[in-house]
N, C-alpha and C positions, 0 to 999 in steps of 0.2 A: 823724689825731688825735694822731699818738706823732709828729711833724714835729721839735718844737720841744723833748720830753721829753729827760731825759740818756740818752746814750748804753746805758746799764747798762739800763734798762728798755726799750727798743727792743730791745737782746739779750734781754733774759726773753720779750719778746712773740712772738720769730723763734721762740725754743726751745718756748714753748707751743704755735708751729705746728707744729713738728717733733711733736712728743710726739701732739698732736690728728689729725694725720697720722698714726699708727701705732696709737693709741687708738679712731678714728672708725671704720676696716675692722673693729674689734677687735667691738667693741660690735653693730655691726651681724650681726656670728652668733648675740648673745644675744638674738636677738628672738623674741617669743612666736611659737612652731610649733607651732601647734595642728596637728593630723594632717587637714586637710581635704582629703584625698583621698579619705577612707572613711568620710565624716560620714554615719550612715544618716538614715533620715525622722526628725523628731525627734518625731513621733506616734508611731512606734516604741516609745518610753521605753526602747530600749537604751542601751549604753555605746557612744561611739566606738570603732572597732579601727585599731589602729595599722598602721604599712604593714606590720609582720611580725609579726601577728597579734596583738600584744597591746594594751591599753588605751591611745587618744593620750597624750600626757603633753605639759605647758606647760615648753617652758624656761625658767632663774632667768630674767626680766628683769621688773625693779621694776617694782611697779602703777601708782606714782606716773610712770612713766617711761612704761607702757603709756597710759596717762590724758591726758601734754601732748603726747604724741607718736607717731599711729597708725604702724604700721609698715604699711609697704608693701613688700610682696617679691616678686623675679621669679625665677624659673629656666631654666635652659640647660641644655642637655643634652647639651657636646660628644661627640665621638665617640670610645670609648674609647681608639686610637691617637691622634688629638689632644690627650685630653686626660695621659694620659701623658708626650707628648715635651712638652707644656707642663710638666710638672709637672719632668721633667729636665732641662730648660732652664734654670728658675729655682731647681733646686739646683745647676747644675751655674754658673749666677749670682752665688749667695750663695757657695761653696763658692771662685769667683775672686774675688771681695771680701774673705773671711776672710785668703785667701792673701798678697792684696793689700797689704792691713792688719798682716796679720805680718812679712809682708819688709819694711813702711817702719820696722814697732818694730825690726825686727834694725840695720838702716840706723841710725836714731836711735844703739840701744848700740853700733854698731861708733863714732861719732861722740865720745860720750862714752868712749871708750876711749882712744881719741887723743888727748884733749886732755890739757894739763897745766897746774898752774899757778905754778910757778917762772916763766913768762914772763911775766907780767901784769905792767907796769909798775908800781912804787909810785904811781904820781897816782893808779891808777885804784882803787886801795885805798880813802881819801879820801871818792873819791865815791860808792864803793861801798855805807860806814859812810852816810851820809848818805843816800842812798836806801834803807837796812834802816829808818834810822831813821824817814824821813816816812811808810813804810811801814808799819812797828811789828809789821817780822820778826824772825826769828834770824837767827845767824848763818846762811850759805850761801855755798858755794865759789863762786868767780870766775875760770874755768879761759879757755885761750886755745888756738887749733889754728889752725894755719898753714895748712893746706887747706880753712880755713873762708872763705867770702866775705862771710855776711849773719850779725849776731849772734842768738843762740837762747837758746832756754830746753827744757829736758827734765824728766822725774822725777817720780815721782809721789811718794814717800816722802821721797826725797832729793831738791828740785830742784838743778838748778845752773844757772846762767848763764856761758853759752861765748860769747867773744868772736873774733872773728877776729885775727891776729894783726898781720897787714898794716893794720888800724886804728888799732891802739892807737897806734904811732908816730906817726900824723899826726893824728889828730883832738883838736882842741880841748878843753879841760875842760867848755866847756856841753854840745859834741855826746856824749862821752861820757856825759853825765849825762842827756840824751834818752836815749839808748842803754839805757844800765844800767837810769835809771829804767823804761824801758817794758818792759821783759824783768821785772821785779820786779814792776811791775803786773801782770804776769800771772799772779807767783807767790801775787800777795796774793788774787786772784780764784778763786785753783784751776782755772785756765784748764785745764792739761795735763790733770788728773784729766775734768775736766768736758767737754773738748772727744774724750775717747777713748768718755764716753757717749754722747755724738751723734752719733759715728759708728757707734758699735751699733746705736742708732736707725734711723739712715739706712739702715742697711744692707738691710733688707727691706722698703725700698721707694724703694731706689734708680734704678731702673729706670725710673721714673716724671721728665718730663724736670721737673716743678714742685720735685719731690726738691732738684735741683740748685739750683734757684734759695735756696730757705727755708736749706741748707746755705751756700751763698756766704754771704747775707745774715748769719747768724750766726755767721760768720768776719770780715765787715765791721764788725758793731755789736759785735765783742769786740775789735778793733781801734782803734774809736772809742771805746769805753767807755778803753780804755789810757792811749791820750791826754788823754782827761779827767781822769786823775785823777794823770797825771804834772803837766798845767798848773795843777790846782788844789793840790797838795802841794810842787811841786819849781822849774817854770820858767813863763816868760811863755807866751800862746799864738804870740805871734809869735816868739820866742825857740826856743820846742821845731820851729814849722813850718819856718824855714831849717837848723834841726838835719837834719830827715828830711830835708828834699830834697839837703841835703849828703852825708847818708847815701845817699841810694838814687843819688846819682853814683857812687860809690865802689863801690859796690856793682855786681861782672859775671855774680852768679849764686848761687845759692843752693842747700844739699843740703837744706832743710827742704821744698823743693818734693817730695822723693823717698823722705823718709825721713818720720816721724812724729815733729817737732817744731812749734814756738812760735816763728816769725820775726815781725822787725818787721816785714815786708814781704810776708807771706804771702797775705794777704785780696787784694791786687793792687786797690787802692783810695786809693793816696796821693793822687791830686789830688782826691778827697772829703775826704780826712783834713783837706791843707792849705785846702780852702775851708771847712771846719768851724773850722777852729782861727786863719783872717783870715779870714771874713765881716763881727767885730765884734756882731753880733745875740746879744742875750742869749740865754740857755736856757733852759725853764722849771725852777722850784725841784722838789728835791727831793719836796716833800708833793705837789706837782703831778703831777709824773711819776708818783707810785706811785695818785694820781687818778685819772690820764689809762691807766695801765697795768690796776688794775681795771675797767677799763670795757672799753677795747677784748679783755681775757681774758674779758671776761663775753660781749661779744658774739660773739666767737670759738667759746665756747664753746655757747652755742645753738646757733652755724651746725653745728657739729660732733655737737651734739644732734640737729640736724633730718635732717642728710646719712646717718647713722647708722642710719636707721628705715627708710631705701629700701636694701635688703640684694640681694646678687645673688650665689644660691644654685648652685654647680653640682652637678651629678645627673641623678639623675630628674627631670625637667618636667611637674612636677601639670598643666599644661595650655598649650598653643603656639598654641590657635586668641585670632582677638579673639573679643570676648562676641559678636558680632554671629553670628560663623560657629560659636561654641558653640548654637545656638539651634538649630543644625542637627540636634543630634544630642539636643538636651531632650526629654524625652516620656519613654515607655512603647513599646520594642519587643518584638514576641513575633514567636516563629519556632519549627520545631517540625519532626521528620523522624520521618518510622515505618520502622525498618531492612527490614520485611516487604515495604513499597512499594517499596526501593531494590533487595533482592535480586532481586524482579522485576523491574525495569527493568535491570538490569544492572550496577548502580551499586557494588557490593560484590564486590571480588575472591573469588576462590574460597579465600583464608586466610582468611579474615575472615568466609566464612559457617558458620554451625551447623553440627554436622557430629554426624550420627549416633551413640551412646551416649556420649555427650559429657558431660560434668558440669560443674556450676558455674551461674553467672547470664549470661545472655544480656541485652544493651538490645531492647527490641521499639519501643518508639516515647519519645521526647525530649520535652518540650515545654520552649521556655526566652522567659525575660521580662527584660528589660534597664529598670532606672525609672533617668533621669538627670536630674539637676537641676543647675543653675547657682548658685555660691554666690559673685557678686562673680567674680573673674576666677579662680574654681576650681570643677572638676566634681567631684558627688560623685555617689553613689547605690549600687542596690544589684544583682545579680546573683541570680533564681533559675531553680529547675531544677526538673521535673518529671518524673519517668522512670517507665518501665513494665518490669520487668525478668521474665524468664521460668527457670525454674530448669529446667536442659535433661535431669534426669534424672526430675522428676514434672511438670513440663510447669505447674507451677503459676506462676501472674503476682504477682509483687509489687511494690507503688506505693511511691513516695519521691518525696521532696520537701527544699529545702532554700534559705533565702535568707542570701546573701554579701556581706559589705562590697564595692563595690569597693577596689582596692588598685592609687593611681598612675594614675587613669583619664588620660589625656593625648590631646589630638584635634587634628590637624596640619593641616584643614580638611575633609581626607576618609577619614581613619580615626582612630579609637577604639581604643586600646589600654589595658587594663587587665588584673589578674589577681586572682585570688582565690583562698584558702585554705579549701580543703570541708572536711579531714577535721582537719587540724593542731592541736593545743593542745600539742604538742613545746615546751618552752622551751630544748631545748637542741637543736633544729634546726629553728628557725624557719621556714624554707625550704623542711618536708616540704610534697610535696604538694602548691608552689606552680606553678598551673596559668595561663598566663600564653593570654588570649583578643584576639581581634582583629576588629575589626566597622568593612566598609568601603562607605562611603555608595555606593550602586548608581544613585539619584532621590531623590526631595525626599523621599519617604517609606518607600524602600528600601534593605536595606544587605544583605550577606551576612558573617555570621557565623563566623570558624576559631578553630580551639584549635593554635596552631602549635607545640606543646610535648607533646602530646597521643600518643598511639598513630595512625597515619596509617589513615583509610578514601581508596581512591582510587576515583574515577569512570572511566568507559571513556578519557577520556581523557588520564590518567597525573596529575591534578592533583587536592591534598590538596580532599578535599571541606567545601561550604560550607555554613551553613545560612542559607536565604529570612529574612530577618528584614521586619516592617511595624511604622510605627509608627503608634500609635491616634492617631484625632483625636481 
């Protein structure tokens, strides 16, 4: 679409993908989080409970936004040493970029420190005033450095334009006047200011090899845009293209490759430049381009809309299984142990059993019920408990009972991990009392039941004991 547009707006379009590039990751953590890991029956008429115990809550993201645009989210759950050394990898990343970027600005002022401008031939004065003017700058220093090979441009406040000094002697009055003009073009564009945003940009998602491309490209189209508007203010197109190619003969290396400046020659794109500036083929007009530039920014920015809504969450994994293999575990389990059964059979170490004038509440027998439902590619449901407790000093039984959110249910094909808070409404330690359970498919309607967090019962044979779980047709 933008083929045939000017230069300037093919730049605006590159940088809108930069920017949609770092905005589209952005957006996509604002997406609605509803807490559907502990969504209970909704005959219930409770409130949802959030994973740490308190009410779910909807993150900001616009209604209008939630309405043209479902979001669809996944989660991963790496592995806390993985996910770590990922996490100090890509500071330790960003942190060689910063670095990076700051030795090319010291490079840059070591650059302008050197240079002076007592050397600047009188001609190039002349054409200096004449380029401010097509321009319609101020005044600005026209400095010259003998260890310079390609001419530059620096400064955010102050720029200047530094010349090589081995140039000046030889080159013609038009080549200078490409010259001067295209370094001035870029003062008039706020190129230096503007090209040290896009690096910021870049920077955190640099890593990415498309990164590089959208960067080159709006080094190219700010390159091209240059040359535009030296040949429409200053010189011929064919006039300005044997200028560059004269130049970059002359030309054996460049410190703007090392340092953080504005060369003619920077983008590494001259035989583009030159077939743009002799192809002969018009351009489209102005009204055209900013046409052609709203459309292709609109469409761009849907895709960035739509890409934005598929979010990819790391954590806890509301759920790993497919919906097919979640099917496994839907239903209504119950499972249920009488500790009186187990100490006869031998099942209960000798800590762990009743022990004569003993005081306090003894478990006599457990009953427990698992309700799991499928909500689209998330489990929810709920966890209760039924117990029979005995008070060991008047031998009296007392019953309890109690139904729990699940909290994080997650099912990896053959076990069910979730956890829930029985006693907790702490809000300043969330975490009391969080009892984290484990339930692993046995048969197609069997599973055994632990609390791996829990006080340990062992069986004779030294292993945390399980509870028989079945689930109802």
């Amino acid at each position: 679409m933008m083929r045939r547009a000017p230069a300037g707006y093919r730049h605006c379009l590159w940088v809108i993908v930069l920017v949609l590039s770092v905005v589209a990751p952005t957006i996509s953590t604002q997406h609605v989080e509803v807490s559907a890991m502990l969504l209970p029956d909704p005959s219930s008429g409770s409130q949802p409970i959030g994973a740490l115990g308190e009410p779910a809550t909807v993150s900001a993201r616009s209604s209008w936004l939630a309405a043209l645009v479902p979001s669809a989210k996944r989660s991963v759950s790496p592995a806390p040493v993985l996910a770590l050394s990922l996490a100090g990898c890509y500071l330790a990343f960003i942190s060689f970029r910063l670095m990076r970027l700051w030795r090319g600005w010291r490079r840059a002022r070591c650059v302008a420190y050197v240079a002076f401008g007592n050397g600047v031939a009188a001609s190039v004065l002349p054409i200096a005033g004449r380029c401010r003017t097509a321009f319609g700058l101020k005044e600005l220093p026209i400095l010259c450095s003998p260890g310079l090979q390609a001419p530059l441009t620096l400064g955010v406040g102050g720029p200047v334009v530094i010349l090589p000094a081995a140039l000046l002697e030889t080159l013609t009055s038009e080549v200078l006047t490409s010259v001067v003009g295209h370094e001035m073009a870029h003062i008039k564009r706020h190129d230096f200011f503007l090209n040290l945003v896009y690096e910021i940009l870049h920077m955190p998602i640099s890593f990415h090899p498309a990164a590089a491309l959208v960067k080159r490209r709006i080094a190219q189209t700010r390159e091209l845009a240059c040359d535009e508007m030296v040949t429409d203010r200053l010189l011929s197109p064919s006039v300005y293209a044997r200028s560059l190619v004269e130049v970059a003969g002359r030309v054996t290396g460049g410190v703007s490759r090392n340092s953080y400046t504005l060369g003619v020659f920077d983008a590494g794109n001259l035989e583009e430049r030159v077939m743009k500036l002799t192809d002969g083929r018009p351009r489209a007009s102005a009204r055209a381009g900013r046409i052609l530039l709203t459309a292709a920014s609109s469409i761009l920015g849907a895709f960035g809309l739509v890409t934005s809504a598929y979010s990819l969450k790391a954590g806890e994994s509301s759920n790993s299984a497919t919906p097919s293999q979640m099917q496994q575990v839907v239903g209504t389990w119950k499972g249920g142990y009488n500790v009186d059964e187990m100490i006869k059979a031998g099942l209960v170490p000798d800590s762990e059993k009743p022990q004569e004038g003993e005081h306090g509440l003894r478990i006599i027998r457990r009953e427990i019920q698992v309700n799991l439902s499928a909500r689209g590619e998330e489990l929810a449901g709920s966890f209760m408990m039924h117990q029979w407790l005995r008070k060991m000093d008047t031998k009296e039984v007392l019953e309890m009972q109690g139904e729990f959110p699940l909290i994080g249910p997650s099912f990896d094909g053959k076990t069910l991990t979730f956890a829930i808070n029985p006693t907790s409404n702490d809000s300043k330690d969330r975490d009391k009392n969080h009892l984290a359970i484990e339930m692993t498919l046995t048969g197609q309607d069997t599973a055994e039941l632990r609390f791996p967090d829990a006080r340990p019962a062992y069986d004779t044979a030294g292993k945390p004991f399980r509870v028989p779980m079945k689930r109802e047709k």
